[in-house]
C-alpha positions as CSV (number, residue, x, y, z in Angstrom):
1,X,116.3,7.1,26.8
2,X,116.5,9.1,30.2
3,X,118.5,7.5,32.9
4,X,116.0,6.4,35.8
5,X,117.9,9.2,38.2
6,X,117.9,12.1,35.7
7,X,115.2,13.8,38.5
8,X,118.4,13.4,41.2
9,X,121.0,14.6,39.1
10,X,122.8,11.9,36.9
11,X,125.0,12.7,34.5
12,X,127.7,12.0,32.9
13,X,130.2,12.8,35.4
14,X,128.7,10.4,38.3
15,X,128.0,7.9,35.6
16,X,131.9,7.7,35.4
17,X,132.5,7.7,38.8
18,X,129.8,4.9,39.4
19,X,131.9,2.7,36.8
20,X,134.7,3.3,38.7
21,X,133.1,2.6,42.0
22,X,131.2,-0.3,41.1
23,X,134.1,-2.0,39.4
24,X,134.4,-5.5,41.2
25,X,131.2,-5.8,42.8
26,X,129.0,-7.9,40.9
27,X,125.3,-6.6,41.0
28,X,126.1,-3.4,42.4
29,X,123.2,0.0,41.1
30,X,123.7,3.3,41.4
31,X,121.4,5.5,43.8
32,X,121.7,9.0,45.8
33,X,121.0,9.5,49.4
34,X,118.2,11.4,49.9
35,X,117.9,11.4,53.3
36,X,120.2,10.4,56.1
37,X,118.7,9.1,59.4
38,X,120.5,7.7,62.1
39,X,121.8,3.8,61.0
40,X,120.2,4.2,57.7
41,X,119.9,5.9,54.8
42,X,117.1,6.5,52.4
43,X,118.8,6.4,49.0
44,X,116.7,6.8,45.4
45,X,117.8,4.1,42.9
46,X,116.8,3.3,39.5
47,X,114.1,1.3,41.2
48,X,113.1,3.5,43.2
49,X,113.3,4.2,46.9
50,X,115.4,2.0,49.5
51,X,116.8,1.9,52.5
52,X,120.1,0.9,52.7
53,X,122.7,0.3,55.7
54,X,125.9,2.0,55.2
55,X,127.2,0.3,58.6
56,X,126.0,-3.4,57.8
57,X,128.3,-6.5,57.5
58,X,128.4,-6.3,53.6
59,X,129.6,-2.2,53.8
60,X,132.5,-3.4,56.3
61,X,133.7,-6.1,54.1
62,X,133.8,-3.6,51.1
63,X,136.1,-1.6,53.6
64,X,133.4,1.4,53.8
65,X,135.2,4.5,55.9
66,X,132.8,7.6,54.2
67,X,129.2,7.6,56.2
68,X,127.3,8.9,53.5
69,X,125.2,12.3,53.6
70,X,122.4,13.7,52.0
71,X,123.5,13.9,48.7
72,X,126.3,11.6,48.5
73,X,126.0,9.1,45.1
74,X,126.6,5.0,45.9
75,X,127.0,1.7,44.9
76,X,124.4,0.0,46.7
77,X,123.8,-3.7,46.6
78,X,119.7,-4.6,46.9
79,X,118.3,-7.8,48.6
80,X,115.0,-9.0,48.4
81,X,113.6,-7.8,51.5
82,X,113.4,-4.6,50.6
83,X,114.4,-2.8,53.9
84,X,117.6,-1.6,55.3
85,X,119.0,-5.3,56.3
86,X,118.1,-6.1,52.6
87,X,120.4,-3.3,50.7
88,X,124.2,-2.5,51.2
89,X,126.3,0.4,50.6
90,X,129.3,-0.9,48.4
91,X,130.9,2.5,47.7
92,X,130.5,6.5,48.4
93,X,131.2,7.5,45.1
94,X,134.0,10.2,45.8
95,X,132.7,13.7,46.3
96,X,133.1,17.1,44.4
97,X,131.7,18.9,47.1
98,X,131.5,18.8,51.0
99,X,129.2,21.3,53.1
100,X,131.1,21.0,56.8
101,X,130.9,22.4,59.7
102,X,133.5,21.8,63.1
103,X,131.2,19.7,65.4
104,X,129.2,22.1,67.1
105,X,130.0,20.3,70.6
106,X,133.0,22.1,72.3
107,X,134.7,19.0,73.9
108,X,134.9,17.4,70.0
109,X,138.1,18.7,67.1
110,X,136.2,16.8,64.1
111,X,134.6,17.3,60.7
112,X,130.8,17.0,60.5
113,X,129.5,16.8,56.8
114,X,126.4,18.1,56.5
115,X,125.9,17.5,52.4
116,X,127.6,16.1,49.6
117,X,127.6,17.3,46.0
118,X,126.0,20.4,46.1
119,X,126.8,22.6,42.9
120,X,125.3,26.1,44.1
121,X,125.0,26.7,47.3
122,X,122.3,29.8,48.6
123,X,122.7,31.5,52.1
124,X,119.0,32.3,52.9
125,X,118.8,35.6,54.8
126,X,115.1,36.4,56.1
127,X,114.5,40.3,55.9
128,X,111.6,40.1,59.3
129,X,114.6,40.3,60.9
130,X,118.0,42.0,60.6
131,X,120.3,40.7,57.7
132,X,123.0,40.1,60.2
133,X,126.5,41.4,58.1
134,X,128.8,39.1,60.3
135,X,126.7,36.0,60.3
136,X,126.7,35.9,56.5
137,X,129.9,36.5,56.1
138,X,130.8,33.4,58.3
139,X,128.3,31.4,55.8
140,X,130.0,32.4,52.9
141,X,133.1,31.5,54.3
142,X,132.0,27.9,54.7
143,X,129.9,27.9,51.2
144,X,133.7,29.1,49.5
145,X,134.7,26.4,51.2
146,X,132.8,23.5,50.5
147,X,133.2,23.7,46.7
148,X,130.2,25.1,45.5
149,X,129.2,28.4,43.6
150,X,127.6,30.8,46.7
151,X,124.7,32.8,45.9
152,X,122.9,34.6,48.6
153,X,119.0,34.8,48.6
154,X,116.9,37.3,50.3
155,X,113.9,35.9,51.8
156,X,110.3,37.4,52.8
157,X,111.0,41.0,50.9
158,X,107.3,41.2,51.7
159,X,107.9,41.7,55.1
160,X,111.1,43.9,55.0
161,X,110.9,47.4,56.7
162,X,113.8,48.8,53.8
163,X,114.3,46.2,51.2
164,X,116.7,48.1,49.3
165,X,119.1,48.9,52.1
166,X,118.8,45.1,53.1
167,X,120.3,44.6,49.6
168,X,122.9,46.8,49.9
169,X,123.8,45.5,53.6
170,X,124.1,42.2,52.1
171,X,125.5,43.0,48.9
172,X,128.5,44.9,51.0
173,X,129.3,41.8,53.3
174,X,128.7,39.4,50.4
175,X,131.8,41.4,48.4
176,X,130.7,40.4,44.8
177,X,128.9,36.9,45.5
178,X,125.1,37.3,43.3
179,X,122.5,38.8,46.2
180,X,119.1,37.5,45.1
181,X,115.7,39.5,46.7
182,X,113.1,37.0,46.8
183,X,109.1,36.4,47.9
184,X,107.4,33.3,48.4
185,X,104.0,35.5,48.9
186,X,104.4,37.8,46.1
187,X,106.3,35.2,43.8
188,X,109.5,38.0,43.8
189,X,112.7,36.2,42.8
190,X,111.5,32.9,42.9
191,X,112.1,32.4,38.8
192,X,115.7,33.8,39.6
193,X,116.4,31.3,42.0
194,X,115.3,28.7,39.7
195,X,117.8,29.8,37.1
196,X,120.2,28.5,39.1
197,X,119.2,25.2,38.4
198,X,120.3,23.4,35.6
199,X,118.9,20.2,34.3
200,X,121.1,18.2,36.7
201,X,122.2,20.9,39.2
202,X,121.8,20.5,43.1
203,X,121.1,24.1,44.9
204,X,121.4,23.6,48.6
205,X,119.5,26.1,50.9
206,X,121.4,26.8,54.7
207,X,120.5,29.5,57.2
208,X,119.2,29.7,59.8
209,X,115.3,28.4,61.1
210,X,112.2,30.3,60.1
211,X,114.5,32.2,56.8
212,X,111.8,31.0,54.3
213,X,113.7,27.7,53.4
214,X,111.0,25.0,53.1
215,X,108.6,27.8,51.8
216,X,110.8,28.3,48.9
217,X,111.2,24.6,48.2
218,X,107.6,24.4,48.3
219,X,107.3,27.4,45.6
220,X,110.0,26.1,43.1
221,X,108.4,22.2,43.8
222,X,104.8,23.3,43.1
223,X,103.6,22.2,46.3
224,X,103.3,21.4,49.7
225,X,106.7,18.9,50.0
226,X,107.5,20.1,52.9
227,X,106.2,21.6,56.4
228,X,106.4,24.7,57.4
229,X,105.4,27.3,60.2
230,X,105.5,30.5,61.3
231,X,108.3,32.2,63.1
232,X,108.0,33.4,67.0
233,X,106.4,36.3,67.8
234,X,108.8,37.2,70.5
235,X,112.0,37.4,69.4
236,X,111.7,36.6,65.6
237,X,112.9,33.0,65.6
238,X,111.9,29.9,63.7
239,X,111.1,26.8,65.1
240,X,112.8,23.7,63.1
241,X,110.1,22.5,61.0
242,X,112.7,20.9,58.9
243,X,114.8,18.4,60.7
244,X,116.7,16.4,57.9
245,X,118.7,16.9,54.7
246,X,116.0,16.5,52.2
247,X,117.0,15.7,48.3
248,X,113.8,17.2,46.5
249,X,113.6,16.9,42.5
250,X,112.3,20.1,40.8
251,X,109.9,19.7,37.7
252,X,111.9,21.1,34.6
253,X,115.0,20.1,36.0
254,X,117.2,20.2,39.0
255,X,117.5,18.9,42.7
256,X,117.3,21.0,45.9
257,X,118.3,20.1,48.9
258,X,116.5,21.7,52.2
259,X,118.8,22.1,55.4
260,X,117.5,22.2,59.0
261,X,118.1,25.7,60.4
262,X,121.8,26.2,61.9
263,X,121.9,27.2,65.3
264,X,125.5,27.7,64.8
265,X,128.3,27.2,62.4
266,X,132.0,26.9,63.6
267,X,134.2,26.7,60.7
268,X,136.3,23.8,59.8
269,X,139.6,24.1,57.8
270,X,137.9,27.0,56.1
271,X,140.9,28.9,55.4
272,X,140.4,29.0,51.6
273,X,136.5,30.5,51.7
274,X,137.8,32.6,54.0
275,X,140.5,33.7,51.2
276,X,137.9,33.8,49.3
277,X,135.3,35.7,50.6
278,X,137.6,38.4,52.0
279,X,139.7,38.3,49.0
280,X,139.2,42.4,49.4
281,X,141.0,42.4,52.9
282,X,143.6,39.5,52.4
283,X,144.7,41.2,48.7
284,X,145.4,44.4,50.8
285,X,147.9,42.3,53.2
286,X,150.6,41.7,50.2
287,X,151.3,45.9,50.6
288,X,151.9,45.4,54.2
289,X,155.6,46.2,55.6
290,X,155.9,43.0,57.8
291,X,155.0,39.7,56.5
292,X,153.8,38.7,59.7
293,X,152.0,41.8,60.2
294,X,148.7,41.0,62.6
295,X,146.7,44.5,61.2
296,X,146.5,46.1,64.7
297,X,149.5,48.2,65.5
298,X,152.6,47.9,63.2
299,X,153.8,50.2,60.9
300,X,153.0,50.2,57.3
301,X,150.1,48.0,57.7
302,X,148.3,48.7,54.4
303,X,145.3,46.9,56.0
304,X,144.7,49.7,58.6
305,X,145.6,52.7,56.0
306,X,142.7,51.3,53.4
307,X,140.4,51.1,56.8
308,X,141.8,55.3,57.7
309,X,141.5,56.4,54.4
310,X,137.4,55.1,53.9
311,X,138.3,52.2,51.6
312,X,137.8,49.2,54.0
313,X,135.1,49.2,56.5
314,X,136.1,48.9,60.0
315,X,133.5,45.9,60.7
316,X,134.8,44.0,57.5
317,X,138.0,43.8,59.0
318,X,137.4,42.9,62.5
319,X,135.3,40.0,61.0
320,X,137.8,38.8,59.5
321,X,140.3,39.2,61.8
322,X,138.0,37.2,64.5
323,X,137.6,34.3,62.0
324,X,141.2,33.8,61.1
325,X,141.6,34.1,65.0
326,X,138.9,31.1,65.0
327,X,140.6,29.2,62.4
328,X,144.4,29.9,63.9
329,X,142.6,28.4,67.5
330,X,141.2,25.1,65.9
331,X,144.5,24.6,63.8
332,X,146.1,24.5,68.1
333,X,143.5,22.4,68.8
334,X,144.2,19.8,66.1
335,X,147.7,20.2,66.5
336,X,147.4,19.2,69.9
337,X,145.4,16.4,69.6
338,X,147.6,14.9,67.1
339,X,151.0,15.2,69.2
340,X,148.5,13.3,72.0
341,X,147.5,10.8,69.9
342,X,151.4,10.6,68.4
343,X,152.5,10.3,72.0
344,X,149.9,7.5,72.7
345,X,151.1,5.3,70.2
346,X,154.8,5.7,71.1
347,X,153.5,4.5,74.3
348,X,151.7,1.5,72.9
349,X,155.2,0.2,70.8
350,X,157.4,0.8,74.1
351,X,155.3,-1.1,76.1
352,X,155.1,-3.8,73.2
353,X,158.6,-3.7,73.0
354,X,159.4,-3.9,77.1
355,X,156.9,-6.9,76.9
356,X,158.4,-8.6,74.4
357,X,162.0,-8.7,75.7
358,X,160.4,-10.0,78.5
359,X,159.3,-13.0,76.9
360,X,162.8,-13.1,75.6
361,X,164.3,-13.0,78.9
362,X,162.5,-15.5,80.7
């Protein structure tokens, strides 16, 4: 018999992870967030939609320190009330992949997870509007990083001026990841992009608003699940007619999960995707004379020679460069505010201890 979840995903993986989670709390059910609002999610369980608190007084007895995401699998505990009061998150079931971002606000050094458990994860380029080589190279680097398998999809080939050279532009910046040309109009693509669904596979979409996100949810769906609208006239941009995570079942198999459009993505701790995205650039830096070699001026760079000698492009490199800078600056940053928070603690024992042996002496 199929497992009341099969639509979101379970399998026998989470199944063992849910037996491990759940072990100790008497009455506890699986369920997956498929929506995350702020103080509650909206989590599908195999009785069917609830809404749970994650920040309630049952989730800090269980010792709760994940905030669940769209996408995150629990232990939830259900009342009879049937609202968020009424249902408890036990347990965040532990994750096998994070979509994460650096918190977009300047003045903040933290994670933000955007999505949990996402096994392929599509960059969604619109061709009404220049590919944009650097931008998806800095989404790759972030979809290397969260653990998924990155596939890039080409939207609205109706509406591109050259197609093919969009391809190529994105097929050069995407260095080997699969580049999939796709129409919601014309139906182009779409059965590719399904493919990449299996029967219990989540495909996250990310990019930016107005790329053709919701529309392609809507195509794979089979109907109108969610809203959508056209982009601006003016400069090309798309409004934000998604603005949560949704977790969407696909007939036949398969969950997707729409993302609002990203105004921006700072990287966080992304030092593997971006090994792995630029795995062309950093395999060239073994053959370099100086192991600290910075690719600019010093001798025997073999990064500079493959750019001279027409087997590196120029732009490759300086992205790279300028996102390993971006990395380098946030690895300060952290430092920093750890040696602060080090130094505030210190702080906190010597004053304990100065109080303390003035109890004594008195």
């Amino acid at each position: 018999m199929e497992h009341p979840l099969a639509a979101y995903g379970w399998s026998d993986r989470v199944a063992a992870l849910f037996a491990a989670a759940a072990d100790g709390a008497p009455g506890a059910v699986p369920g997956r967030v498929t929506r995350a609002d702020r103080g509650s999610v909206l989590v599908a369980t195999p009785s069917g939609p609830v809404r749970a608190d994650p920040f309630g007084t049952t989730a800090r007895r269980a010792g709760l320190d994940t905030v669940p995401v769209t996408g995150d699998w629990l232990a939830v505990t259900a009342g009879d009330g049937g609202d968020a009061a009424d249902t408890a998150v036990v347990a965040v079931l532990p994750r096998w992949s994070t979509i994460s971002r650096k918190d977009p606000d300047e003045r903040v050094t933290a994670e933000q997870v955007l999505a949990a458990n996402v096994d392929v994860l599509a960059v969604v380029c619109a061709l009404d509007r220049p590919v944009g080589a650097n931008r998806l190279e800095r989404m790759l680097v972030a979809a290397w990083d969260s653990g998924a398998t990155p596939v890039v999809v080409l939207a609205k080939s109706d509406l591109a001026p050259d197609a093919g050279g969009a391809v190529a532009e994105a097929e050069a910046a995407a260095n080997g990841v699969t580049v999939l040309l796709t129409s919601t109009a014309t139906g182009e693509g779409v059965e590719d992009v399904r493919a990449l669904l299996g029967t219990t596979s989540t495909l996250a979409l990310v990019g930016p608003s107005g790329a053709g996100k919701s529309s392609l949810v809507n195509r794979l769906v089979g109907g109108e699940v969610l809203a959508t609208s056209a982009v601006r006239g003016g400069d090309g941009k798309g409004r934000h007619t998604t603005t949560a995570r949704h977790l969407v079942p696909v007939p036949g198999g398969g969950v997707l999960l729409d993302t609002p459009g990203l105004r921006s993505l700072p990287l966080w701790d992304a030092q593997a995707g971006v090994a792995a995205a630029f795995d062309d650039v950093e395999s060239l830096t073994a053959g370099c004379r100086f192991s600290d070699c910075r690719h600019e001026r010093e001798p025997g760079c073999a990064v500079r020679e493959a750019v001279e000698a027409g087997a590196l492009d120029a732009r490759r490199l300086a992205s790279w460069a300028k996102l390993r800078r971006e990395l380098e600056s946030l690895e300060r940053r952290q430092d920093e505010q750890a040696r602060r928070a080090d130094g505030r603690r210190m702080g906190r024992i010597v004053k304990q201890v100065y109080e303390l042996k003035g109890r004594r002496d008195r």
